[in-house]
C-alpha positions, 0 to 999 in steps of 0.5 A: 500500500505505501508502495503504491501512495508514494508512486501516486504521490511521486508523479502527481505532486513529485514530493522528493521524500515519495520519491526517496520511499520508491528508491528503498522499495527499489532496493527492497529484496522483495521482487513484487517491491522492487517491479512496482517501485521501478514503474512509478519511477520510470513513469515519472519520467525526468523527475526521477533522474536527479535521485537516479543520479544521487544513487549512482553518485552513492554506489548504491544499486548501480546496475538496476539504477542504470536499467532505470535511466535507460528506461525512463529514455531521456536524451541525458540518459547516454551520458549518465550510462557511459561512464560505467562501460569499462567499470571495474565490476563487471555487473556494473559494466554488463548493466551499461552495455545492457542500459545504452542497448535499451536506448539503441532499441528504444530510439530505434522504435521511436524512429 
C-alpha cells in the first residue's frame, strides 16, 4: 500500500521524500517491491533522474539504477550510462552495455 501512495504521490505532486520511499522499495529484496517501485519511477519520467543520479553518485544499486535511466529514455540518459562501460565490476559494466542497448532499441522504435 505505501508502495503504491508514494508512486501516486511521486508523479502527481513529485514530493522528493515519495520519491526517496520508491528508491528503498527499489532496493527492497522483495521482487513484487522492487517491479512496482521501478514503474512509478520510470513513469515519472525526468523527475526521477536527479535521485537516479544521487544513487549512482552513492554506489548504491548501480546496475538496476542504470536499467532505470535507460528506461525512463531521456536524451541525458547516454551520458549518465557511459561512464560505467569499462567499470571495474563487471555487473556494473554488463548493466551499461545492457542500459545504452535499451536506448539503441528504444530510439530505434521511436524512429
Amino acid at each position: 500500500m505505501r508502495v503504491f501512495l508514494a508512486g501516486t504521490m511521486w508523479r502527481t505532486v513529485g514530493w522528493r521524500w515519495c520519491g526517496k520511499i520508491l528508491l528503498k522499495a527499489f532496493a527492497s529484496d522483495d521482487e513484487d517491491f522492487r517491479n512496482l517501485s521501478g514503474i512509478f519511477l520510470v513513469q515519472a519520467g525526468l523527475r526521477t533522474l536527479p535521485l537516479l543520479c544521487e544513487e549512482l553518485e552513492n554506489h548504491r544499486n548501480v546496475p538496476l539504477i542504470l536499467m532505470l535511466i535507460a528506461d525512463i529514455g531521456d536524451s541525458t540518459s547516454k551520458s549518465l550510462i557511459v561512464p560505467y562501460l569499462n567499470n571495474d565490476e563487471p555487473k556494473i559494466a554488463e548493466a551499461a552495455r545492457q542500459a545504452i542497448r535499451t536506448l539503441q532499441v528504444t530510439s530505434l522504435l521511436m524512429d
